[in-house]
C-alpha positions, 0 to 999 in steps of 0.5 A: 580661738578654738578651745582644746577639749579637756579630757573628762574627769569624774567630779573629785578624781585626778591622776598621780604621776609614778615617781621619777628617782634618778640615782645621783652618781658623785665621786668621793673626791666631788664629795670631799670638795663640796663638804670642804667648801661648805666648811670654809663658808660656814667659817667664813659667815662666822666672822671668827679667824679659828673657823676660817684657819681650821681647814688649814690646820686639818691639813697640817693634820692629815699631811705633816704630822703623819710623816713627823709621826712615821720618823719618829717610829722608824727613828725609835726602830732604828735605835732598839735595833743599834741597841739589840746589835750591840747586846749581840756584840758585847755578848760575842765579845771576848773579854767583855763582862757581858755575856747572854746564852744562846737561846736568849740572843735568839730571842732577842734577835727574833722578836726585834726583827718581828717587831720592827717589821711589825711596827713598821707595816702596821703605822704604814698601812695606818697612816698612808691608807691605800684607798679603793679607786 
């Protein structure tokens, strides 16, 4: 067998490769599912029942609470905007007891519009994000 040459070298010298540093392209959603996944395995190394159920929980959380929690702000929407009408009503009423001057209706109407459309759009944006793609 012949032997290779070796190139030379001085006595106590060696080559330093230049360092390779490929980017790593993963998705968010990829990222999301990986740290998910980890979770459920770390619960489930634990043995406990509360660390196995907590992605579930999480779920229960990001999903059905939201929309329990954007009803009952349309709910409480709906019921000061019954109530302001009937002010209005009751103040245009004749015969009622109840009367407003004109600026104060004005008012009254002005700001619950704003407010209900304020409220609204606000929750919304808050609770259903619309995430950049």
């Amino acid at each position: 067998m012949a032997e290779q040459p070796q190139p030379e070298q001085q006595p106590g010298s060696f080559a330093i490769p230049q360092p390779r540093v490929e980017k790593l392209n993963v998705s968010a959603a990829d990222s999301l599912s990986l740290a998910a996944a980890a979770q459920e395995y770390r619960g489930y190394l634990s043995g406990s029942k509360t660390a196995l159920t907590r992605s579930w929980w999480d779920w229960i959380q990001v999903h059905l609470l939201k929309w329990i929690l954007f009803a009952f702000v349309i709910w409480i929407n709906v019921w000061w905007t019954r109530n302001v009408l009937r002010m209005v009503w009751l103040s245009g009423s004749t015969g009622s007891y109840f009367h407003l001057d004109n600026a104060v209706l004005i008012a009254l109407v002005s700001t619950s519009i704003a407010n209900f459309l304020a409220l609204v759009i606000v929750v919304a944006k808050n609770l259903f994000p619309d995430y950049p793609r």
